[in-house]
Structure formats: C-alpha cells, structure tokens
C-alpha positions as CSV (number, residue, x, y, z in Angstrom):
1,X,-18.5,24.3,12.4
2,X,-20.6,22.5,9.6
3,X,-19.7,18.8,10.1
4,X,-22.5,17.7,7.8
5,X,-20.7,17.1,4.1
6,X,-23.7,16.6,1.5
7,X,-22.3,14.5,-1.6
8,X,-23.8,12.9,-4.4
9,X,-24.1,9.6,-2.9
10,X,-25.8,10.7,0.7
11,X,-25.3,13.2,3.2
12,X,-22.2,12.3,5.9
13,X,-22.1,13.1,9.4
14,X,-18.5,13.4,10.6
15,X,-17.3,14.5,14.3
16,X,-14.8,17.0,15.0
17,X,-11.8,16.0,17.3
18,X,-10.5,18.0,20.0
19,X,-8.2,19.8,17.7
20,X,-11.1,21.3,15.3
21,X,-10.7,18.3,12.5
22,X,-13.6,16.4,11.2
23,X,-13.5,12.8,11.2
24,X,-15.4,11.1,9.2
25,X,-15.5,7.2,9.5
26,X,-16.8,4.4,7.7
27,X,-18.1,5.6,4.5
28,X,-19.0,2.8,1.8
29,X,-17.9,3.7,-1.6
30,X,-19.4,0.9,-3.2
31,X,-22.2,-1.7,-2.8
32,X,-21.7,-4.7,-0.4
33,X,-19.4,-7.1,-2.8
34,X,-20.6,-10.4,-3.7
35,X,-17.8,-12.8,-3.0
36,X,-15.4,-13.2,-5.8
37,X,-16.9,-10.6,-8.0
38,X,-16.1,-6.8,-9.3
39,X,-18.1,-4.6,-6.5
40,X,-21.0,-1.7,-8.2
41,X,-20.9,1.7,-8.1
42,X,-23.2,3.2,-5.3
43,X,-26.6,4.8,-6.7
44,X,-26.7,8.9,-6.3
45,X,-28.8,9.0,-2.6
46,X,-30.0,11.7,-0.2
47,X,-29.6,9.5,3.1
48,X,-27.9,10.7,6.0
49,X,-25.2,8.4,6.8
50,X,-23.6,8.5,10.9
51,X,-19.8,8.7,10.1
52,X,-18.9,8.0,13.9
53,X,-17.2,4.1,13.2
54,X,-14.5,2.7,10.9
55,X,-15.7,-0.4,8.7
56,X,-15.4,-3.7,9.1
57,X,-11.6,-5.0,8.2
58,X,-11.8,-7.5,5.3
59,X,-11.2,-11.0,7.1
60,X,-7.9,-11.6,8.0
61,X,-5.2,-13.3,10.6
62,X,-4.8,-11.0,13.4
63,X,-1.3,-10.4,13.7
64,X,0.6,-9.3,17.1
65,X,2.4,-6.3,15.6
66,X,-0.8,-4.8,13.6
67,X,-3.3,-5.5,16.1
68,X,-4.0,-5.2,19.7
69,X,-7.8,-6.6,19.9
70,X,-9.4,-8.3,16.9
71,X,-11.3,-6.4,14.4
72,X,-14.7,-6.8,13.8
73,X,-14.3,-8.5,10.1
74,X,-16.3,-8.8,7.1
75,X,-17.1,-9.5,3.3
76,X,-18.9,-6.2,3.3
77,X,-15.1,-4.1,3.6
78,X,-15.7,-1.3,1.5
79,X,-14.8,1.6,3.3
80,X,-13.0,5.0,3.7
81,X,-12.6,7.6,6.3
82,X,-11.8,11.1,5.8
83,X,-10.3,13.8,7.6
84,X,-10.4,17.4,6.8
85,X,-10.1,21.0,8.5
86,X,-13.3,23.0,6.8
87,X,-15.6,21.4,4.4
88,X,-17.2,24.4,3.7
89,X,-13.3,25.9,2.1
90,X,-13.2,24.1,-1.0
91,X,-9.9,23.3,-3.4
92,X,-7.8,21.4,-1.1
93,X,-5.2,19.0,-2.4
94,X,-6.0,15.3,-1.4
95,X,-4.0,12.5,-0.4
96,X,-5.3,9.4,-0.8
97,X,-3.8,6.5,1.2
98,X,-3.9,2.8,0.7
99,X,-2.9,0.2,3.4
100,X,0.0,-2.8,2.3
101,X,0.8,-6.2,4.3
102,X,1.2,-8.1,1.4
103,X,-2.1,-8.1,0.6
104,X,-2.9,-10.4,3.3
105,X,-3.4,-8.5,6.4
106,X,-4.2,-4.9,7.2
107,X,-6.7,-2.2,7.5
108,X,-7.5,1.3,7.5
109,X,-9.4,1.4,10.6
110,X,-8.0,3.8,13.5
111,X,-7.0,0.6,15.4
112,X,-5.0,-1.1,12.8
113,X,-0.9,-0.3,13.7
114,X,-2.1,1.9,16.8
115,X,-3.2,4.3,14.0
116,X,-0.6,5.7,12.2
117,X,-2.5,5.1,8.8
118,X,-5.2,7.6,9.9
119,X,-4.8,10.9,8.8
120,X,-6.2,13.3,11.7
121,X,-2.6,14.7,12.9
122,X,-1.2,14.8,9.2
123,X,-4.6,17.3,8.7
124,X,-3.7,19.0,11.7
125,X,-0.1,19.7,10.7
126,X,-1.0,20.8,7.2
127,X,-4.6,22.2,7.0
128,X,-5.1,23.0,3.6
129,X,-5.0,18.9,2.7
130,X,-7.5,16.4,2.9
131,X,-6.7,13.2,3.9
132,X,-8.4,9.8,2.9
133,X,-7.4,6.1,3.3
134,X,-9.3,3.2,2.4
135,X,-10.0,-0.6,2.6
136,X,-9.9,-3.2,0.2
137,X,-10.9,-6.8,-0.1
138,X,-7.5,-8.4,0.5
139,X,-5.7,-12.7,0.4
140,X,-8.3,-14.9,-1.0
141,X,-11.3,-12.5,-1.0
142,X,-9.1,-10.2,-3.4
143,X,-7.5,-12.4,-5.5
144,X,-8.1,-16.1,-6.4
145,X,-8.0,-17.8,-9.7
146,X,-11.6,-19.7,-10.3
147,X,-11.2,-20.2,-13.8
148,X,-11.3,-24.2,-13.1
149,X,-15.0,-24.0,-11.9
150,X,-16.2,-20.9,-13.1
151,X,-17.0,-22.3,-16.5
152,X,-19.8,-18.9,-17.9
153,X,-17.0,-16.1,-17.2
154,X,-19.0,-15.1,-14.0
155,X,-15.7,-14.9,-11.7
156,X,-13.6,-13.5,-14.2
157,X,-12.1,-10.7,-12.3
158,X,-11.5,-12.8,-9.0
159,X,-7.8,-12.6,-9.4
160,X,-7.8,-8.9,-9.4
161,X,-10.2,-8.0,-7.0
162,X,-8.0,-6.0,-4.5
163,X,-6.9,-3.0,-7.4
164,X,-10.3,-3.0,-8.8
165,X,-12.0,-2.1,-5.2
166,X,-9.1,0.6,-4.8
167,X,-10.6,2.0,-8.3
168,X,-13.6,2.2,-7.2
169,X,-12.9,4.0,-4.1
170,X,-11.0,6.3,-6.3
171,X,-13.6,7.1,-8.6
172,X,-15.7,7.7,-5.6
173,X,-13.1,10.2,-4.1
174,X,-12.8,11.6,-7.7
175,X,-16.9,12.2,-7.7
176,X,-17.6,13.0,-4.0
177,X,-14.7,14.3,-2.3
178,X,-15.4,18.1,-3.0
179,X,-18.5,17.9,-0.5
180,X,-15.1,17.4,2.0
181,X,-13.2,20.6,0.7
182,X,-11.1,18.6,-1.8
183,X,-10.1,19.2,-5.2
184,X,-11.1,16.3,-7.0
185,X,-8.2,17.8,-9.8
186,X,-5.6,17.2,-7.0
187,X,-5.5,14.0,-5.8
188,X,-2.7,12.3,-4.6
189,X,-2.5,8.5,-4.3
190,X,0.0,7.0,-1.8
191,X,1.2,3.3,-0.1
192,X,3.6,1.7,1.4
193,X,4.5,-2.5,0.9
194,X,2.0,-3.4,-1.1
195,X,0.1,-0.2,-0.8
196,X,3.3,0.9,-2.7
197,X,2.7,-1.8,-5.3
198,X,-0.9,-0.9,-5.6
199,X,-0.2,2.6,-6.2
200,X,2.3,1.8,-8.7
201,X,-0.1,-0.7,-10.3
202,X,-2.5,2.0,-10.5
203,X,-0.3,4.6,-12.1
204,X,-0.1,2.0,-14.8
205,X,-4.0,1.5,-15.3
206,X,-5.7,4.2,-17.8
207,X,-9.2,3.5,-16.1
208,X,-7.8,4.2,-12.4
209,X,-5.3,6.9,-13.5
210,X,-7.4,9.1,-14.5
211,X,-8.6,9.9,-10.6
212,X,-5.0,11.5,-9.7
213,X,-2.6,13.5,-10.6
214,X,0.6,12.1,-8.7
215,X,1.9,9.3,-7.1
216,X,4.0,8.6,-3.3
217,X,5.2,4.9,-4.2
218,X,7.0,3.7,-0.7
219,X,9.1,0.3,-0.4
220,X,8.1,-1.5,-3.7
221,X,7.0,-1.2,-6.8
222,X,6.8,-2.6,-10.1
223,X,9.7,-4.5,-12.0
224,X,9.8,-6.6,-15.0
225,X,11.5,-9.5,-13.1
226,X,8.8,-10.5,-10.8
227,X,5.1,-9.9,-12.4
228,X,2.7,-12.9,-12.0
229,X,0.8,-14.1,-14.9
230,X,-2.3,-16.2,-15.1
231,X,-0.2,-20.1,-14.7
232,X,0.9,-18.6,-11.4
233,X,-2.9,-17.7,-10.4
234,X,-3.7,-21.5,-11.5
235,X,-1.1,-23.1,-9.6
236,X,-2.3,-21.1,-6.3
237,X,-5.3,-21.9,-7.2
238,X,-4.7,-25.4,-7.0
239,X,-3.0,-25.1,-4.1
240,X,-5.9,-23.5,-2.3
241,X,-8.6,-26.3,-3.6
242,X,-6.1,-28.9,-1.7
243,X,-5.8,-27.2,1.2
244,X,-9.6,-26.6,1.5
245,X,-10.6,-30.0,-0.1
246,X,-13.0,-28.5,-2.2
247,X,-13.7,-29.9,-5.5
248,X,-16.6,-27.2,-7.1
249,X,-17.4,-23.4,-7.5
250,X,-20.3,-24.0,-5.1
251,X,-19.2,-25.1,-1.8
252,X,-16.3,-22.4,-2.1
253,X,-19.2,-19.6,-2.5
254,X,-21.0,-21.8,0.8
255,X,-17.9,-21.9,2.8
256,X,-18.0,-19.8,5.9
257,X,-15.7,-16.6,5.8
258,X,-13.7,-17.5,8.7
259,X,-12.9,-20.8,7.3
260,X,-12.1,-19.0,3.9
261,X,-9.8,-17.0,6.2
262,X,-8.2,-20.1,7.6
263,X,-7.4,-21.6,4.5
264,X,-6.1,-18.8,2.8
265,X,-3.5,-18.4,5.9
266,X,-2.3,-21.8,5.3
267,X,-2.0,-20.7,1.8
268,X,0.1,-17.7,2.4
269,X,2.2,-19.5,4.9
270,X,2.5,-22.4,2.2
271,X,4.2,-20.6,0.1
272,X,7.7,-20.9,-1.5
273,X,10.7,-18.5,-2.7
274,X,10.4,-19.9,-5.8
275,X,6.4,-19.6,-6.3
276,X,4.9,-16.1,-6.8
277,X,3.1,-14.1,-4.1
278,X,-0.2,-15.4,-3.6
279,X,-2.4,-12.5,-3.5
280,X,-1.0,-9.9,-6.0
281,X,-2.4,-8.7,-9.5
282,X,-2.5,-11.1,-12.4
283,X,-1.3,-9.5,-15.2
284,X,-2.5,-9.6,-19.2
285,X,-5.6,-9.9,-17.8
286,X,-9.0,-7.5,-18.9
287,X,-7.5,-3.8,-18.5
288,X,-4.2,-5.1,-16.9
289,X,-1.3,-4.9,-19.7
290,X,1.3,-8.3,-20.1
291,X,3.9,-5.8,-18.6
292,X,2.8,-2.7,-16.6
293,X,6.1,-1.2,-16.8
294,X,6.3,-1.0,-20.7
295,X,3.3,1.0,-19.9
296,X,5.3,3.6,-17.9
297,X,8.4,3.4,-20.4
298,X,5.6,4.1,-23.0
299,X,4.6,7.3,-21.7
300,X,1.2,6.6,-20.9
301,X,1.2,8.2,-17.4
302,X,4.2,10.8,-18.1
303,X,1.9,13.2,-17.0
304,X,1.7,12.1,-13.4
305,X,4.4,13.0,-10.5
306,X,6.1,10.4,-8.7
307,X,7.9,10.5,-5.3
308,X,9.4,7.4,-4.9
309,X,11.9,4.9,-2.4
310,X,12.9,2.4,0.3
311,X,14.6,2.7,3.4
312,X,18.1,1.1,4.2
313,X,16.9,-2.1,6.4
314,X,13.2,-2.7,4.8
315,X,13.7,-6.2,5.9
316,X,16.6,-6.9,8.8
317,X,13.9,-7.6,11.0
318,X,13.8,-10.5,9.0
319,X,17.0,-11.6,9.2
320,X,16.8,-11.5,13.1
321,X,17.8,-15.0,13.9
322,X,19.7,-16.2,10.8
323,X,23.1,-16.7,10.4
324,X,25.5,-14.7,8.2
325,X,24.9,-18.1,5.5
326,X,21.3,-18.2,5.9
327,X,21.4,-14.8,5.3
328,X,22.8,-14.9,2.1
329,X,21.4,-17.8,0.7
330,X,17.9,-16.4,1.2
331,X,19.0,-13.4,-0.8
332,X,20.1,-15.2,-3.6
333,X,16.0,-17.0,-3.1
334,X,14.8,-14.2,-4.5
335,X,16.0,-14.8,-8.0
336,X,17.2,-18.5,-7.5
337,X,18.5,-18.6,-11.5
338,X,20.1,-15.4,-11.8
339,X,22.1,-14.4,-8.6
340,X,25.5,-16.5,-8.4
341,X,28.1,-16.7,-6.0
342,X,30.3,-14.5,-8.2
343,X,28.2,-11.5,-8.3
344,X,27.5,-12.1,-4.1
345,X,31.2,-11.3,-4.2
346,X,31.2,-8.0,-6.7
347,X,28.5,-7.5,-4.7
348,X,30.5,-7.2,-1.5
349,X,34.0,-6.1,-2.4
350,X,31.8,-2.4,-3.5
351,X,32.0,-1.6,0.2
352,X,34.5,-3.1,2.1
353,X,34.3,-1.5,5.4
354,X,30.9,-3.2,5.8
355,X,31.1,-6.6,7.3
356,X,29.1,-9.4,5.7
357,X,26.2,-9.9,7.3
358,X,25.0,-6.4,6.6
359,X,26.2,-6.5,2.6
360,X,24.0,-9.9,2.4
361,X,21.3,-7.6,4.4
362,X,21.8,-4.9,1.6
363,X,21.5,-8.0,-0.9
364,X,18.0,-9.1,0.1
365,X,16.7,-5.1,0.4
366,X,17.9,-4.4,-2.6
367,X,16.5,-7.6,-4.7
368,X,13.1,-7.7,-2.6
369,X,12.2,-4.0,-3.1
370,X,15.4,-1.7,-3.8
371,X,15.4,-2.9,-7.6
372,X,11.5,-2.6,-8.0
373,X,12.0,1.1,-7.1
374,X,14.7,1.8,-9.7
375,X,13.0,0.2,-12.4
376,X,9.9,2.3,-12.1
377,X,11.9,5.1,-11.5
378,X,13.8,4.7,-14.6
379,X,11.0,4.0,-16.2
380,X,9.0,7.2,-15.7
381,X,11.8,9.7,-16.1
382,X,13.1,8.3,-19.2
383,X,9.2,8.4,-20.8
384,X,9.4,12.3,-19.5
385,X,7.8,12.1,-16.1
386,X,8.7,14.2,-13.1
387,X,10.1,11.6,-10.3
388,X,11.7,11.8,-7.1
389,X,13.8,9.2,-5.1
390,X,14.6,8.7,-2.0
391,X,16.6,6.5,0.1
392,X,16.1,7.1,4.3
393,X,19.3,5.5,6.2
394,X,18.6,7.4,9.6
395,X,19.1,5.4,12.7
396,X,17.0,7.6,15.8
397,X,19.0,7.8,18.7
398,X,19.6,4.2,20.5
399,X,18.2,2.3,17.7
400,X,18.9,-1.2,17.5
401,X,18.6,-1.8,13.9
402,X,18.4,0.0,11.0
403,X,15.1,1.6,9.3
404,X,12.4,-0.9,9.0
405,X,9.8,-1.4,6.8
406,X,7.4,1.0,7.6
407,X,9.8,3.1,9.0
408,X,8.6,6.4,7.7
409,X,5.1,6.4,7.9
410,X,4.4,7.4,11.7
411,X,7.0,10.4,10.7
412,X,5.5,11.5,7.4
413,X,2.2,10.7,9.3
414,X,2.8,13.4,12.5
415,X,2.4,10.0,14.4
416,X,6.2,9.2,16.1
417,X,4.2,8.9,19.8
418,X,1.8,6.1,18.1
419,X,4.1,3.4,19.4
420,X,3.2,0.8,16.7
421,X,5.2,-2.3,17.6
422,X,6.5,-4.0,14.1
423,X,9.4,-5.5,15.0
424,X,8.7,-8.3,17.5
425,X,12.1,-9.9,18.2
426,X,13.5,-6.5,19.0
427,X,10.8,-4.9,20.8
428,X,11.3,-1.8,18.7
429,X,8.9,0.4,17.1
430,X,9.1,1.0,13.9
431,X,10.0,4.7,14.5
432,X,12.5,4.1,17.1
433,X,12.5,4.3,20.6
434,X,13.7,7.9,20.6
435,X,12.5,9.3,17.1
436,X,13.7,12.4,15.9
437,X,11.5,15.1,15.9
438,X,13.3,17.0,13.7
439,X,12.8,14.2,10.8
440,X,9.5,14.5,11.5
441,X,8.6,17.5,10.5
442,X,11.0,17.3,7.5
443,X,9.2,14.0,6.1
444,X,5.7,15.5,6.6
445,X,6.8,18.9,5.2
446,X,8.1,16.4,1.7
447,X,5.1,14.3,1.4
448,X,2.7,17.3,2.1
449,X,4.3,19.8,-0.4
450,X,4.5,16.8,-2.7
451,X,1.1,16.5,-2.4
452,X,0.1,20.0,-2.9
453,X,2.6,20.9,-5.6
454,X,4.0,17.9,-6.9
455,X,7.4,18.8,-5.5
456,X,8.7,17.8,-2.3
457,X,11.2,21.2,-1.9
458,X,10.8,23.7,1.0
459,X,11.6,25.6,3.8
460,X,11.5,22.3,6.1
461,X,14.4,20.7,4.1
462,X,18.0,22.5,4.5
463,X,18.7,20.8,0.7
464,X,17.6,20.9,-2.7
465,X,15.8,17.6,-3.7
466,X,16.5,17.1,-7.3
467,X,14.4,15.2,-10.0
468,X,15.8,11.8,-10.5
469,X,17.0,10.6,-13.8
470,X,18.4,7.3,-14.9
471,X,21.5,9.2,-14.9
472,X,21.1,10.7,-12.1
C-alpha cells in the first residue's frame, strides 16, 4: 500500500499500523511562529518529509490526568497528524479535530489523554473518513494583550493567536488534504471544552469558514453573556507584567519559554470568578465581530450543519469536595449580578425529587456550558441552519458520578479501553469503569454519519434524531 502522500507543500511519509491505516505524524502546516505574532503560510515544496513523530506540544503545565511523562515542548507547535485508510481512493469526508483545556493545557500528540484524541480506531471503524487533529499555540503564547509596549502595531494579533493558528491549519487541510484521500469540499470541524468554543468561534469567522462545511461543537460554545473584549485582555495583561516583573516589550520577547510557561500558570491559577478567562479570543478585534453570535443570528454561516451539546455532569468532578452551600454559591459565581437566591429556588422546585446538591450541580452545568449551547443553537436554527442537540445522561454500569467532561470522546472516538484518567478524586475514567459498548458504537455511528452527511440518523441509533429548533 502507497504510504507516500505527495501534496503541494512536500511529499509525506506516513506508516501503516497493524490494522492497514496510515499514520501520519507531525506535519507542520505553517512556518515556525515568531513569538506573539500571526504564523505564515508554508511555501509550495517537493521535500520529503518522515511523518513517523507527533510535534512538539506548545509549552504547558503537565497535568496528572492529561499526561503520563512530559512532552517534549516548544514555540515551534504547529502540527497535525493524519490518519486515513487509502490515499490513493480519493473523496473522503474529513473530520477535523481540535484539542480544548481551556486553552491552557493540551495537545494532539498520541500521548496526550492516553490518546483518545487520535484518530486511528475512529478510521478503522469508519473507513471512508479521514481523520485530522491539530495543535495550536495555547495560554500566553496564544493569547496576550501587548498593546502597552507594542507601540508600531507589530503584536497586534497576540491576543488571538490560538484561532488564527487553527485557520491556518485549516486552510492547509483545505489545500492539501486530497493528497490523503479527503475531500477538501467535506470537511468537518469538531472540539470539545474549548475545542468546542474554538469550533464555534470559527463557524463565526468568514475567513476560517470557508474551509468546512459543518460543525460538532461539544460542551461549550458561544453566548452573548460571557464574550471578552479588549479591557479584559488589558487587565490580564497587567496582571501577567506583575507577576513576571517585567516592565518592556523586550525582555518579554528574551524571556525563556519555560519561564513564560511558569508565569502564565500563576496567571491562570490567579484568576477570579469575576474576571474573564485568561486565554480566550478577544472580540471586536481585526476579523473578529463585537458579538459573534449576532453573526450566527445573521445568517452568515446558515449554510453550515451543526451537531451540538453537553453532557449531564460536565463539571461534578468539580464539585468533589464542596459542600451542598459551597456548591451553590459557586454557581451563582458564574454570573455574580444576575443569579439571585429567588431564581436558585425556581430553579430547584422544577424537579423536586432531586435533592439539592445535584439541582445546584445542574446550576453550575447549566450556566458554565449548558446555556452557551442553547444560545448557539437558537441562534443557527432560527437564521435557517440545520442543527442538532444533544444532551448524554448515561451513567456506565458502576459509575460513581455522572458524565464528565469529556465523557464522550473515548466513545465517539472507538477509544473506551484508552483508560484516560480525568477525574482524580474519584479515580474514574472519564468513560466509566465499565463503559458500554453498545453506546459506543452508537456515538461513533452519530458523529461519523454527521460527518459524512451532515445528519447524525442511522441504522446504529433505534430513534429518529430530529433537527432542533428554538421551539423544539
């Protein structure tokens, strides 16, 4: 079997696993990035190019639950690996995948969650898709405000760094991934956390939605409540120049990436309920809109499908060791000047039967990432676009908790025996102990008829999935 894919940008080596799919590892999709600034397009190229190794993960804090050993890390983060049956049968729907972690942490190397972000079994399930996922710059090297120092305009897109790489890679998808066996007129685009909110972003964006035809938005999205604006950039900003004790442009761009890396944790960590999230898209900014969603209601993307939703405990974990109170009063956090005790109450008394604990639970899920979900929803069915919602309450036999956040990827993923341990204060993975088999292949069969039709219906689902509507 060929393994050799010849695209415009270089010829790529791939390997071809023990069940007959080519891997292909490591690609760049862009030049090495200068720090802080908007990376370039690769130049068209005939090299051969060994695609054996995932890429460097942008520099991060290595976290228990994502990581086993640390990555090798790096500035130069640019990446994507691909997985396909035949490159030599052309025309095969593509599913592009993009890693969340709040923008902080996270990678799409085989290594990162025990590698249930890759897409070799998903490939293997379902054939006749190609599967990509990518890497980003992410926390301070993909989004910090340096309009204090940068006085000539020369860092003007540092706040939005980590969308404008995922462009990039898409346009490079768009351009090259027939050499694969894809149909560059049938790309998907999917993420989950903030991989959900960059794919929602995205569907926004006129120059990145261009690259794909539909959209699998999973546990966030976009809402008109909680979009940052440049003040909130400055104010991190500000933050981040205390912490570091830096007082110019220069010894920021001299600073050692580790240290960068250091800082920027004490940033994240630093951060208040009440201040917005330190690494996500600044908005009214070059070709971002004051309000994405008015975007959406607008009709400018009606043309793309959306599949989009949460599951029922995103964030329990969370809530591990707080009490019922604590509980509750970190709901309310979310929107400190909106949510009173009186609606807590309404809020409640619609379900009686559940105790308290789990109705603040509900509280919190629905306000972090629940609402998010709706509003884009509503948003792209009323301007005409075909959407899909779901909501995934499944406990796996012996559970301990509820569906977690991430809870569906190692199942839509044909990875349920990838024991990627996210909950550390149960000791659970994130697909259960026992996970069912059975909603395995019915989540895989949803995303990858999504992703070949734009409709998630089938044989491997017992129901009919409707079209959401506002009213519906």
């Amino acid at each position: 079997m060929n393994s050799i894919a010849i695209s415009k940008t270089g010829k790529y080596k791939g390997h071809i696993l023990e069940s007959g799919i080519i891997e292909f590892l490591g690609i760049p999709y862009a030049k090495p990035p200068e720090r802080w600034k908007r990376a370039e397009p690769l130049e068209p190229g005939a090299e051969e190019f060994e695609a054996s190794k995932c890429g460097a993960a942008c520099w991060q804090e290595v976290l228990s639950e994502e990581w086993k050993h640390t990555p090798p890390m790096s500035e130069d983060c640019l990446t994507l690996n691909i997985w396909t049956s035949d490159i030599d049968k052309k025309n095969k729907p593509v599913l592009v995948w993009i890693h969340g972690g709040c923008y902080a942490t996270g990678s799409n190397r085989t290594d990162c969650y025990s590698g249930i972000y890759c897409g070799d079994k998903f490939v293997e399930e379902s054939p006749d898709i190609v599967y990509v996922n990518i890497n980003y710059r992410i926390n301070i090297f993909g989004s910090l405000d340096l309009s204090k120092f940068d006085e000539t305009g020369e860092y003007s897109y540092s706040n939005n760094l980590q969308t404008l790489d995922q462009i990039e890679a898409l346009k490079w998808i768009y351009e090259n991934i027939e050499a694969f066996g894809g149909d560059p007129k049938n790309i998907t685009i999917s993420g989950q956390s903030a991989g959900g909110m960059s794919v929602s972003t995205l569907m926004s964006l006129p120059e990145a939605n261009q690259y794909f035809s539909k959209v699998i938005c999973q546990s966030t999205a976009l809402s008109d409540a909680v979009l940052k604006y440049r003040c909130d950039a400055k104010k991190i900003g500000e933050k981040l120049y205390k912490i570091a004790g830096v007082k110019s442009l220069k010894e920021l761009l001299d600073m050692p990436a580790d240290k960068l890396r250091d800082y920027g944790q004490e940033l994240f960590a630093s951060i208040g309920s009440d201040e917005a999230p330190p690494f996500e898209q600044i908005w009214g900014e070059g070709i971002f809109p004051e309000n994405p969603c008015d975007n959406i209601r607008n009709g400018e993307c009606n043309d793309i499908k959306l599949m989009i939703g949460t599951v029922s405990g995103e964030f329990d974990t969370v809530a591990y060791y707080l009490n019922d109170e604590e509980v509750k009063a970190a709901a309310m956090g979310i929107f400190p000047d909106k949510i009173t005790d009186e609606m807590v109450d309404e809020f409640v008394s619609h379900y009686p039967e559940r105790d308290k604990r789990t109705a603040y639970q509900d509280m919190w899920n629905d306000a972090l990432l629940r609402m998010g979900a709706i509003v884009t929803a509503d948003a792209h069915s009323d301007a005409g676009g075909d959407t899909y919602m779901y909501y995934m309450p499944f406990v796996p036999n012996g559970a301990k908790i509820r569906p977690q956040h991430c809870f569906e990827i190692p199942y839509t993923n044909m990875k349920i025996q990838n024991y990627a341990y996210m909950d550390v204060t149960t000791d659970e993975p994130v697909q259960g102990n026992h996970p069912s088999e059975k909603l395995q292949k019915e989540l895989h069969g949803c995303w990858a008829n999504f992703v070949r039709y734009g409709d998630p219906n089938g044989s491997h689902i017992e129901v009919e999935w409707p079209k959401y509507t506002s009213k519906n």
